[in-house]
C-alpha positions, 0 to 999 in steps of 0.5 A, spaced: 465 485 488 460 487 494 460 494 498 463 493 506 459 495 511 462 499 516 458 501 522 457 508 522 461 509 530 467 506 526 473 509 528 478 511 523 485 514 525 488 517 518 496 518 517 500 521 511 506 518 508 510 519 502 515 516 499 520 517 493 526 515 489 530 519 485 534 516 479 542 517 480 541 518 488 546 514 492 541 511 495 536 509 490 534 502 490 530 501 484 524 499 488 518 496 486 511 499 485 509 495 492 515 497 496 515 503 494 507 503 497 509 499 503 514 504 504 509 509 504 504 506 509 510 506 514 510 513 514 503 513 514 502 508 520 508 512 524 504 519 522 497 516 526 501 513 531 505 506 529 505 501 525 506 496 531 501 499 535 496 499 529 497 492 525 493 489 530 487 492 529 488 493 520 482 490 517 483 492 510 487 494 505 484 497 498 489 500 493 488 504 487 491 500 480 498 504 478 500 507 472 503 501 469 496 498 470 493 504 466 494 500 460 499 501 453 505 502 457 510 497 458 511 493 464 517 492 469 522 487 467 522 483 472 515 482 474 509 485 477 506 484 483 499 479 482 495 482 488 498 489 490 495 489 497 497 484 499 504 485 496 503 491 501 500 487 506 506 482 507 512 486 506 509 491 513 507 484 516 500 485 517 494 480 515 488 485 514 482 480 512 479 484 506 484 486 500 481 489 495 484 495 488 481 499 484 480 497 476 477 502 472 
């Protein structure tokens, strides 16, 4: 996969976002891999500004393969996601136009 260019006077906007679930909570949805990074990045677009406001203007989503990725554990049992950042993409109702994981 090739490198994207960015030009250097590229503005970046950077927000935090965190999320968990906790077995045995009240409100514990079992939530998938990319739920639970959708559910993130909301929080990170409402740290930077909102994700109203930025969804028009997201180019690109790269993500980093997850633990079940890592090979030599089980998968999840009802399936796995065939491309994460799109998953992520679709379930925060953005359309960036390069996807993209980390596989090593």
């Amino acid at each position: 996969m090739a490198m994207l260019e960015i030009a250097p006077n590229t503005p970046v906007l950077l927000g935090a976002g965190q999320f968990t679930e906790r077995l045995g909570a009240t409100d514990y949805r079992a939530l998938a891999p990319y739920e639970l990074a959708a559910e993130a990045s909301r929080r990170a677009f409402a740290d930077a500004l909102s994700l109203e406001k930025l969804a028009p203007h997201v180019d690109l989503i790269f993500t980093a393969r997850t633990f079940e990725d890592t090979g030599g554990i089980g998968g999840v049992p009802f399936g796995r996601s065939s491309n994460f950042p799109r998953s992520i993409a679709r379930r925060l109702g953005l359309a960036p136009r390069h996807l993209g994981e980390i596989r090593r």
